[in-house]
C-alpha positions as CSV (number, residue, x, y, z in Angstrom):
1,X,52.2,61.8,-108.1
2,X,54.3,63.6,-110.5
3,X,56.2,66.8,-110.7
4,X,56.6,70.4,-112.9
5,X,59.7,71.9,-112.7
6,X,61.3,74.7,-114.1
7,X,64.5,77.2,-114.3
8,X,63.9,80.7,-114.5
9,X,65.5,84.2,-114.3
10,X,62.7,85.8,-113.8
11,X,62.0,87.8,-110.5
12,X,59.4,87.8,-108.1
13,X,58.0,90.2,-105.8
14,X,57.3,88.7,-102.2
15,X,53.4,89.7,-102.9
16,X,53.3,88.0,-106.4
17,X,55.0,84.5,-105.2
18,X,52.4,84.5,-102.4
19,X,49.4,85.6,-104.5
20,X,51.0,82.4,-106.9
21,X,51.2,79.9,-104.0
22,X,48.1,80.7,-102.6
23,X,46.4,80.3,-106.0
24,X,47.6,76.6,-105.8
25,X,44.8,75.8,-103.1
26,X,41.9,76.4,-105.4
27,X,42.2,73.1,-107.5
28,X,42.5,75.1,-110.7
29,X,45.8,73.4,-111.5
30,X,45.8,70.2,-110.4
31,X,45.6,68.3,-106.7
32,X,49.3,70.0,-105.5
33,X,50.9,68.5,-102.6
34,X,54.0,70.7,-102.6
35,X,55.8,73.2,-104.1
36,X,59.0,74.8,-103.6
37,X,61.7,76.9,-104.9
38,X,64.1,79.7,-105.2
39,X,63.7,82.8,-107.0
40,X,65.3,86.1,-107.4
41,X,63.3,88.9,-106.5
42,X,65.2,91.3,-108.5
43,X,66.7,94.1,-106.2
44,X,69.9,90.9,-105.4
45,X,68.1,89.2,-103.3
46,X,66.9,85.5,-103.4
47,X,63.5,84.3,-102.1
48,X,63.0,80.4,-101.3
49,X,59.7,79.5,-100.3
50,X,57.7,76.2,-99.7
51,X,54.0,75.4,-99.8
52,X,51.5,72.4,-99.0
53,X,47.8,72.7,-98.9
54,X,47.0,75.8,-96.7
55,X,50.3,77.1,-95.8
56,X,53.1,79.4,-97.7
57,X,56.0,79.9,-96.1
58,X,58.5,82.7,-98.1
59,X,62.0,83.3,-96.5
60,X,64.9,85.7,-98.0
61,X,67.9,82.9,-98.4
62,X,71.0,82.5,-100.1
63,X,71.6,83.2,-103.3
64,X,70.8,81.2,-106.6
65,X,72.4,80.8,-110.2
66,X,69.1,80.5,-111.6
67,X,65.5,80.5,-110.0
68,X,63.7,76.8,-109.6
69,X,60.5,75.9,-109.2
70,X,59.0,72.7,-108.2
71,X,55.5,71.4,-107.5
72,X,54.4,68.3,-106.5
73,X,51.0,66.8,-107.3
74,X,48.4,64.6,-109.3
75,X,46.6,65.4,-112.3
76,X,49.1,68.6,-113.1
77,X,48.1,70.9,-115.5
78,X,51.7,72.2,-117.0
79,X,50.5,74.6,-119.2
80,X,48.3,76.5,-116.1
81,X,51.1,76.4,-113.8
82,X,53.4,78.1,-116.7
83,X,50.9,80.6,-117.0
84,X,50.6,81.0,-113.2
85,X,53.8,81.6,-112.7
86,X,54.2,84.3,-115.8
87,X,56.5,81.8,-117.5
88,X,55.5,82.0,-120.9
């Protein structure tokens, strides 16, 4: 396995984290085992969420100094999970 990671500032609605965790199911961006991470959702508060194959799970949580995201999988394609995630 191997990993994508990244720092980000950029906030997240509850519906667009779940419409992006969801979207990991299809295959599309590699064979992802997990994911997980902490993101602001820009009115102060800080979402964490975690996701395996068929379940998302998004929680309000402490807060962050930056946003992270991690996922966890074979065959990753980087440059489709930077998109997916509106990174670039």
């Amino acid at each position: 396995f191997t990993s994508w990671g990244e720092e980000t500032v950029k906030p997240f609605t509850e519906e667009q984290l779940h419409h992006i965790l969801t979207a990991l199911d299809g295959g599309e961006y590699g064979q992802i085992v997990r994911a997980k991470g902490i993101v602001p959702n820009g009115e102060g508060k800080w979402l964490h969420f975690d996701y395996v194959p068929g379940e998302v799970e998004i929680r309000n949580g402490a807060a962050g100094v930056t946003g992270r995201l991690c996922v966890i999988g074979a065959e990753l394609k980087e440059d489709a999970l930077t998109s997916l995630f509106h990174l670039n």
